[in-house]
C-alpha positions as CSV (number, residue, x, y, z in Angstrom):
1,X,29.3,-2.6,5.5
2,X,29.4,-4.3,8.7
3,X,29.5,-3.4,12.9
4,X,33.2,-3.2,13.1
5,X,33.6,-0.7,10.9
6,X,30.6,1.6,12.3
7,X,32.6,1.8,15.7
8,X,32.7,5.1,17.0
9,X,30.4,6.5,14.2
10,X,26.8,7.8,14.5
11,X,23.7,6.2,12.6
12,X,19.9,7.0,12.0
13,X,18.3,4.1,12.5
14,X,14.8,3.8,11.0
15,X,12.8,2.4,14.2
16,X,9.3,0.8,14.7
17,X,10.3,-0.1,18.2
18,X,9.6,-3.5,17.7
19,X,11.6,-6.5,18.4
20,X,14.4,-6.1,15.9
21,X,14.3,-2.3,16.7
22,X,15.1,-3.1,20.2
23,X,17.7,-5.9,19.5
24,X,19.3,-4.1,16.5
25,X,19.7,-0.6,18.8
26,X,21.3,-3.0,21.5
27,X,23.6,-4.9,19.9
28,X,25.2,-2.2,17.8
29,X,25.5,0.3,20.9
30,X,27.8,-3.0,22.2
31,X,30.0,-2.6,19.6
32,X,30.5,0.8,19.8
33,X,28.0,2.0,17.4
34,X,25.9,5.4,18.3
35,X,22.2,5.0,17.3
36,X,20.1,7.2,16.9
37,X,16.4,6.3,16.5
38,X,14.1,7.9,14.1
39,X,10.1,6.7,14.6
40,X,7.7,7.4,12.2
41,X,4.1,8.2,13.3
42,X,2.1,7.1,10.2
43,X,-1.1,7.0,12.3
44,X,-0.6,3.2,12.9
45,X,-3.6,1.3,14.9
46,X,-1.3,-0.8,17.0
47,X,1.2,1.9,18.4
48,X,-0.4,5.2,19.7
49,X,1.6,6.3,22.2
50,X,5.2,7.4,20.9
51,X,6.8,8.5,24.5
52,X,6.5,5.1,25.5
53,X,8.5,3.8,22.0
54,X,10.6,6.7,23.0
55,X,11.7,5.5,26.4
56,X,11.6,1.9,24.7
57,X,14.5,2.5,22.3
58,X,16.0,5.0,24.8
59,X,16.4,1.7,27.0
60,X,17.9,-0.3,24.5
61,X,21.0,2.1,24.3
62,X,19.7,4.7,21.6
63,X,21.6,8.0,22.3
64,X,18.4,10.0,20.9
65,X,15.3,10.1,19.7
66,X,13.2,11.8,16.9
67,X,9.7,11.5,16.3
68,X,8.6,12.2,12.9
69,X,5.1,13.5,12.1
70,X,4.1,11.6,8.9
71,X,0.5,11.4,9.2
72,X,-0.1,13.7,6.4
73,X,2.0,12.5,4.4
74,X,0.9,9.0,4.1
75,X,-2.4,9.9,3.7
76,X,-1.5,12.2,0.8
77,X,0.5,9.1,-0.8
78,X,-2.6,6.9,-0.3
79,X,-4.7,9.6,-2.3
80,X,-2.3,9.1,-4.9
81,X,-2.5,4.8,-4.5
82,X,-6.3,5.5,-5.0
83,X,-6.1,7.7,-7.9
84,X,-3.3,5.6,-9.7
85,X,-5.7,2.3,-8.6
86,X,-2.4,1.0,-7.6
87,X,-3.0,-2.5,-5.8
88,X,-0.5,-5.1,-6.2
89,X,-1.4,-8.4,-7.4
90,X,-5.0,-8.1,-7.1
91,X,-6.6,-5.9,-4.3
92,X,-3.2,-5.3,-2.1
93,X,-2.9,-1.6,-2.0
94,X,0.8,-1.1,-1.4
95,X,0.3,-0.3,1.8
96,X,3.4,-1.3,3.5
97,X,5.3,-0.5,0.2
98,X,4.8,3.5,-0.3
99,X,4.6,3.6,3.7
100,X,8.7,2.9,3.3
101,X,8.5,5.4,0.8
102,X,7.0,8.1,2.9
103,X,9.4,7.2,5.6
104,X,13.0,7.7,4.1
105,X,11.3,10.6,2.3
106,X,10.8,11.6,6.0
107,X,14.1,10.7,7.3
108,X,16.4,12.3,5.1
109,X,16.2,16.0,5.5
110,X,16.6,15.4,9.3
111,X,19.4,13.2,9.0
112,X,20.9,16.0,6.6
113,X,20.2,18.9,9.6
114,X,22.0,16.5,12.1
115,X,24.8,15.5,9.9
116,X,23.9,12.1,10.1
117,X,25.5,10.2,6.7
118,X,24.5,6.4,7.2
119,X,20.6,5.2,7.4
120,X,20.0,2.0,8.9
121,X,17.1,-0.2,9.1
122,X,15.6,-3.6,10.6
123,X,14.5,-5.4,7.2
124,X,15.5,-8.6,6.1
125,X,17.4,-10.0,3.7
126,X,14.9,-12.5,2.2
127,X,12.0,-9.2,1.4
128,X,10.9,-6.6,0.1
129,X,11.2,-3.6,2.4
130,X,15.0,-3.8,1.9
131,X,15.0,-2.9,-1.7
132,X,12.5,0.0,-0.9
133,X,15.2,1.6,2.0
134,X,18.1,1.3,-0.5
135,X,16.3,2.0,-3.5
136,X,14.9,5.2,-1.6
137,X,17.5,6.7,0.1
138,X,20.0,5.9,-3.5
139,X,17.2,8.1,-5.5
140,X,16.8,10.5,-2.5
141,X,20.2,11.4,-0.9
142,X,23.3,9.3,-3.2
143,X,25.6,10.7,-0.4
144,X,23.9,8.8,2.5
145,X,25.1,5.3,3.0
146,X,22.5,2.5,4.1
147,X,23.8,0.0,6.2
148,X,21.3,-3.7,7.0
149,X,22.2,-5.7,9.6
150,X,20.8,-8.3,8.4
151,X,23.1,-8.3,5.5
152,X,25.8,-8.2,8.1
153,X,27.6,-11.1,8.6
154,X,28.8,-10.4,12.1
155,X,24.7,-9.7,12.9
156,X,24.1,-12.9,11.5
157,X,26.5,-14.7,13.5
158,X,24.8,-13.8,16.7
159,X,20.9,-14.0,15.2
160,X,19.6,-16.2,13.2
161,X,16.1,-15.2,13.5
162,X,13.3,-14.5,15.9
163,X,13.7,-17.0,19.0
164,X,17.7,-15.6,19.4
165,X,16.3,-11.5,19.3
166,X,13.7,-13.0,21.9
167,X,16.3,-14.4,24.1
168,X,18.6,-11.7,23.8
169,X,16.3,-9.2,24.7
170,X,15.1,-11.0,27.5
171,X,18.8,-11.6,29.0
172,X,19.3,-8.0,28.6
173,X,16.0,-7.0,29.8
174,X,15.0,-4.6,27.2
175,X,11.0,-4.2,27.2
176,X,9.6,-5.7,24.5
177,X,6.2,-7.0,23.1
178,X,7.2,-10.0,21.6
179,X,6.8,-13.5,22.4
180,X,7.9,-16.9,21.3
181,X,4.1,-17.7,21.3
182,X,3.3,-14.6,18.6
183,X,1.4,-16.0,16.1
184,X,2.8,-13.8,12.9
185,X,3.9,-10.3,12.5
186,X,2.1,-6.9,11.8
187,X,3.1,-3.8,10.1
188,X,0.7,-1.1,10.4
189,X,-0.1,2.4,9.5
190,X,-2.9,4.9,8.4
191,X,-3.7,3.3,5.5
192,X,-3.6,-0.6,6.6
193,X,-2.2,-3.5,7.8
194,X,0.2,-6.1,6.8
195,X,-0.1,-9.6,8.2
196,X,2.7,-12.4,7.6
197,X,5.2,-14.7,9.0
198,X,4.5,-17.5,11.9
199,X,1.4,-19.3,11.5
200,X,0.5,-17.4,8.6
201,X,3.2,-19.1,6.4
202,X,1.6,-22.2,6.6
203,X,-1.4,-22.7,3.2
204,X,-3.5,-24.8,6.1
205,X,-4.0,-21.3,7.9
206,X,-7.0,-19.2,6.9
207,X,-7.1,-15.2,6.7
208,X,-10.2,-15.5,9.5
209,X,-7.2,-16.4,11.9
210,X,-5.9,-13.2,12.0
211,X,-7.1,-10.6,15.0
212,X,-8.3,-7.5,12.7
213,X,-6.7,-4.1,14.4
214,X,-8.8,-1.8,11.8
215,X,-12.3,-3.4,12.0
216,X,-14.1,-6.9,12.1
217,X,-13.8,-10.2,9.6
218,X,-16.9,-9.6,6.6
219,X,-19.0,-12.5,8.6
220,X,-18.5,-10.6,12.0
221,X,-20.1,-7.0,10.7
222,X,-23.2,-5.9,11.1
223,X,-26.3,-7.6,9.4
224,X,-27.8,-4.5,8.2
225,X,-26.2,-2.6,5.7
226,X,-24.8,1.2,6.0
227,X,-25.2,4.1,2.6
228,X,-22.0,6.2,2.8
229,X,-22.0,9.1,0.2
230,X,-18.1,10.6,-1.4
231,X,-17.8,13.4,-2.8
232,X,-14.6,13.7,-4.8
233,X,-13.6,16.9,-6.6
234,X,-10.7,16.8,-9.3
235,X,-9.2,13.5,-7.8
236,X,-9.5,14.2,-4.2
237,X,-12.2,12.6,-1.7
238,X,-13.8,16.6,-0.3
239,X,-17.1,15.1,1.6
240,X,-18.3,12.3,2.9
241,X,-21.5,12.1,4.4
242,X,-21.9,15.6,3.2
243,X,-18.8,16.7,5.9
244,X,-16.5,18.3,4.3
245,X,-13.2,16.7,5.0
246,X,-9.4,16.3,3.7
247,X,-7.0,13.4,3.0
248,X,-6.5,12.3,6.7
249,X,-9.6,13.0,8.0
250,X,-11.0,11.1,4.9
251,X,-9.0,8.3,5.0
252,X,-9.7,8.0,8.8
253,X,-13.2,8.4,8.2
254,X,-13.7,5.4,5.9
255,X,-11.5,3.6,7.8
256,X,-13.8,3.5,10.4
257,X,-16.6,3.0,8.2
258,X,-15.0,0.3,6.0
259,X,-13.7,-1.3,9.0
260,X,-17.0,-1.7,10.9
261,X,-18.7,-3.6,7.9
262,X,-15.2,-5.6,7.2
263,X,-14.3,-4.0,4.4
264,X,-10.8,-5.2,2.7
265,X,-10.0,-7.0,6.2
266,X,-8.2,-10.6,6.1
267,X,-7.8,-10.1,2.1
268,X,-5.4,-13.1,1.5
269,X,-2.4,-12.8,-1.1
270,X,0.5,-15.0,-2.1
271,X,2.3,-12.5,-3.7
272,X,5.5,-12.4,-6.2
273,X,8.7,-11.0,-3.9
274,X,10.9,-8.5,-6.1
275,X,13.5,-10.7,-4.5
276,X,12.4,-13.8,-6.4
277,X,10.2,-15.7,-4.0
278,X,6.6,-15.9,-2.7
279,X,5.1,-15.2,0.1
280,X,1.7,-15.3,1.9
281,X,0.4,-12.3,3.4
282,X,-3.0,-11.1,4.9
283,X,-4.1,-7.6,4.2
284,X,-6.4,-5.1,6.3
285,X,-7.2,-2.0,4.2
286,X,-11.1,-0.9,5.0
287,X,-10.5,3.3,3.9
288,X,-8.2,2.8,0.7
289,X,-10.9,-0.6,-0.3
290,X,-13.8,1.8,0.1
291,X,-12.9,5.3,-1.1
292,X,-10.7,3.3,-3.8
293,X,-13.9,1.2,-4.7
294,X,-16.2,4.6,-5.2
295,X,-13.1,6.3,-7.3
296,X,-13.3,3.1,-9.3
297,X,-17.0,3.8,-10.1
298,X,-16.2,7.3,-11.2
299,X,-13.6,5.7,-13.5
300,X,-15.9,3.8,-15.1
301,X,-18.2,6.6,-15.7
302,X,-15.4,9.0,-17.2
303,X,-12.7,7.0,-19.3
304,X,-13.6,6.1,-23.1
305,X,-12.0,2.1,-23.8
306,X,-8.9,3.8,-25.2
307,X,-7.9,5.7,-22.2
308,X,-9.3,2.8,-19.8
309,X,-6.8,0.6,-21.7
310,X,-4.2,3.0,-21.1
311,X,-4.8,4.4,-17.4
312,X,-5.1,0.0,-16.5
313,X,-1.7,-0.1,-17.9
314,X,-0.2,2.8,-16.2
315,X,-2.0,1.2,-13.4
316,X,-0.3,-2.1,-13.5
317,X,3.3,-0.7,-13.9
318,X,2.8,2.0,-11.0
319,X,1.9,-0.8,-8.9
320,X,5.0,-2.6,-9.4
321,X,6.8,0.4,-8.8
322,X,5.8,1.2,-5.7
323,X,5.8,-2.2,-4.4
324,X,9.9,-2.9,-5.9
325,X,10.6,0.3,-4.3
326,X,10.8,2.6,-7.7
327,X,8.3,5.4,-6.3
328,X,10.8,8.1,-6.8
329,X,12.1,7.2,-10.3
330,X,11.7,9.1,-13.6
331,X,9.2,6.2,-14.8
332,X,6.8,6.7,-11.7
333,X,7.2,10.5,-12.4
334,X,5.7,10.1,-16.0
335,X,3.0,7.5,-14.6
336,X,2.4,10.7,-12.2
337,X,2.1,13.2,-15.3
338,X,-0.4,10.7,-17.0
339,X,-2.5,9.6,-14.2
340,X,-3.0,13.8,-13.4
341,X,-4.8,14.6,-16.5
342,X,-7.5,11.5,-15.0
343,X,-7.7,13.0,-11.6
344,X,-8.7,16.5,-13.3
345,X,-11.8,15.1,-14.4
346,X,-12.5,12.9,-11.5
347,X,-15.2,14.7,-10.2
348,X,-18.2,13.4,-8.3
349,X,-20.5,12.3,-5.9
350,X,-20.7,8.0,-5.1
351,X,-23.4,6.5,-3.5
352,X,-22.2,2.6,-1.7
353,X,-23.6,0.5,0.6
354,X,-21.4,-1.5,2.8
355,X,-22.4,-4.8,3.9
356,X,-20.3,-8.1,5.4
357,X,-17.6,-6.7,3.4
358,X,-18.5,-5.8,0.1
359,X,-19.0,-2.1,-1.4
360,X,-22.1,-2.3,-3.5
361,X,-22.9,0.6,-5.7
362,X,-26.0,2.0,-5.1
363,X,-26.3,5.7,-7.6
364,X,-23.8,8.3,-9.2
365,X,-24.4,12.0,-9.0
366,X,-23.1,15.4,-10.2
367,X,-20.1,13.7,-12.5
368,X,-19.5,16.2,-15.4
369,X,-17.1,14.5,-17.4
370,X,-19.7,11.2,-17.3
371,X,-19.8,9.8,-21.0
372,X,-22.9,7.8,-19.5
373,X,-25.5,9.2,-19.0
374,X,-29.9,8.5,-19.1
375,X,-29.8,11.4,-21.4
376,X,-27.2,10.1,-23.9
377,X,-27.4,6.6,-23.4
378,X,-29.4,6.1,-26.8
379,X,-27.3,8.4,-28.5
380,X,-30.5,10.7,-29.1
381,X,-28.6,13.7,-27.3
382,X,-25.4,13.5,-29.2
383,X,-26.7,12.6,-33.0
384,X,-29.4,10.3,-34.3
385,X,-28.7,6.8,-34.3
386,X,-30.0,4.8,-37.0
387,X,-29.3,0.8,-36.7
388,X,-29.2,0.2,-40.4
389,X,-25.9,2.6,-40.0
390,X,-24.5,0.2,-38.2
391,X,-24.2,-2.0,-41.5
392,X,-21.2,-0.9,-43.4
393,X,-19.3,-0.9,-39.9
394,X,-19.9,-4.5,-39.7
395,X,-19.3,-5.2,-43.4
396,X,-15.7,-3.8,-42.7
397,X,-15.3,-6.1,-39.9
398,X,-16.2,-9.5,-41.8
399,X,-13.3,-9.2,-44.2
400,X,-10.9,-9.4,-41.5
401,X,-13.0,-12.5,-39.9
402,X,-13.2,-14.1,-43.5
403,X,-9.8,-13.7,-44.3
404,X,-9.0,-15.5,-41.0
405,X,-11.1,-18.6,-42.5
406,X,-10.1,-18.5,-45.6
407,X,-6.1,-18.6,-44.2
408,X,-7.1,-21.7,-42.2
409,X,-6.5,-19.9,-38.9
410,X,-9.5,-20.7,-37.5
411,X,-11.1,-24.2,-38.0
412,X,-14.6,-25.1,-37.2
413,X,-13.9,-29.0,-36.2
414,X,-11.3,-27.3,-33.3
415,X,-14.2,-24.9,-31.8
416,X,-14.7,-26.4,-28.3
417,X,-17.8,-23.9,-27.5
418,X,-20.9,-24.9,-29.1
């Protein structure tokens, strides 16, 4: 699909009110194109006031606007990154990735009261987010087309990147933020922030580099540390601090906690692309690094090695699904079903201390489904444990060990330890 054949016709256009926002709404209302510009608030740091990104897109040619009201929404889908333990590659928590998720989620049944058949959006063709607006909207609404223009061939011809949008907008005076001097890009919402691009690209480039917008770098916080105490009832963070709270108003909360003490800010990852290549981002994510930290500690308290093994795999594959844009499919709907028989006995209170970026554990409290415990710890409260019991166990074990000798699969002159 490409702007010549969109002439006359209406779109949605998914719109940060950025710099592609503004050059995308712009050069398609030239050709003919009627855009209309859907903004998600998803509680994002860096943009606060949504009149303004209103009147912003309203000046680059859009023929309406519609702000949607997602804040609930992505917190509610960052209770579920938490319980899932869903971080990409390490520590990233998907942020950006179930954010695009949430939005077409969003999008949909507004563009279906407006009759609006074709979503549109300002992602590349060399990332991620464009499998996640396809992939979405497919799952969500088959009937709804989704049209990139950066997959458009007659976009292309006119932008090849950055420093062309910049000029173009310029020429045409449309207000923008954006600079040839901007040292990389941001995305942002409620639940963090996703550094990458310009300087960032380059290995030479450390994560300190960035300018936080959710809290301080670990060596800039405080030299003292702070307690924080979560409560969290079948899954869901319900207190903390002993104020009783809900999924915004927690994630907010520890975001502002986290954030102070540098908590998951300038985490550095060169992640695998779904599309095939890597990339170097830096990651801000204080609330989902701490309350996901203390629902970590509850894990460890509740789960036997057999479910642990289990719930890390579901884990691992979630992850992946969220960040290749596979949230809504039947696989992440049986992940779902697993991961909410965890969630019904994660309940209990955490005890952290935050300091220079680090959660430390400091106590556990009030966790009935602990299998640890002072009182059961030497097995005195569940059956008497003799030692000498212990012998036949380990009798059954060395016949598997000997019969690996005696096969020649293990050789004593190829140890390296010892």
């Amino acid at each position: 699909m490409n702007a010549s054949q969109l002439k006359g016709r209406t779109i949605a256009f998914a719109a940060s009110g950025g710099l592609d926002s503004c050059t995308i709404t712009r050069w398609l209302s030239e050709q003919g194109v009627r855009v209309v510009c859907f903004s998600a608030d998803l509680a994002q740091p860096d943009e606060v006031d949504f009149d303004e990104i209103r009147q912003r897109m309203l000046a680059c040619g859009a023929v309406d606007f519609v702000r949607m009201d997602l804040r609930e929404a992505i917190a509610e889908a960052g209770i579920e990154l938490i319980q899932t333990q869903a971080t990409y590659e390490g520590r990233y928590w998907n942020t950006t990735g179930i954010a695009r998720h949430v939005l077409v989620a969003g999008m949909i049944p507004l563009m279906r009261q407006r009759g609006l058949k074709i979503l549109s959006h300002g992602a590349t063709g060399r990332g991620n987010d464009q499998v996640r607006f396809q992939l979405c909207t497919n799952m969500l609404a088959p009937e709804i087309e989704v049209y990139a223009p950066w997959r458009d061939s007659e976009f292309l011809a006119r932008f090849r990147g950055r420093s062309e949008m910049i000029d173009y907008c310029l020429s045409h005076r449309l207000p923008i933020k954006a600079t040839k001097d901007s040292p990389y890009s941001t995305d942002a919402n409620l639940l963090g922030l996703t550094h990458e691009a310009g300087r960032l690209e380059s290995l030479d480039t450390p994560p300190g580099f960035i300018t936080p917008g959710m809290g301080v770098h670990p060596e800039q916080a405080p030299d003292t540390s702070e307690r924080v105490t979560i409560r969290f009832e079948k899954g869901r963070p319900v207190a903390i601090n002993g104020e009783p709270t809900d999924a915004f108003r927690a994630l907010s909360k520890a975001n502002q906690l986290g954030g102070r003490h540098g908590v998951g800010i300038g985490y550095h990852l060169v992640e695998n692309r779904f599309v095939g290549i890597k990339s170097r981002g830096v990651y801000e994510a204080p609330g989902m690094e701490l309350l996901g930290s203390c629902y970590g500690y509850l894990l460890q308290l509740i789960l036997d090695r057999r479910a642990r093994e289990v719930f890390d795999h579901l884990s691992v594959v979630m992850a992946k699904q969220i960040y290749q844009g596979y949230g809504f499919d039947f696989a992440s709907r049986m992940i779902r079903e697993a991961i909410h028989q965890v969630t019904e006995l994660v309940t209990g209170t955490i005890t952290v201390s935050l300091y220079k970026g680090r959660v430390i554990f400091d106590s556990a409290a009030e966790v009935p489904h602990s299998l640890y415990s002072e009182a059961n710890a030497s097995m005195e409260a569940i059956g008497v444990f003799d030692h000498a019991d212990s012998e036949g166990f380990v009798r059954v074990l060395q016949v598997s060990a000997r019969a690996l000798a005696a096969a020649e699969q293990v050789k004593a002159s190829a140890v390296r330890w010892g």
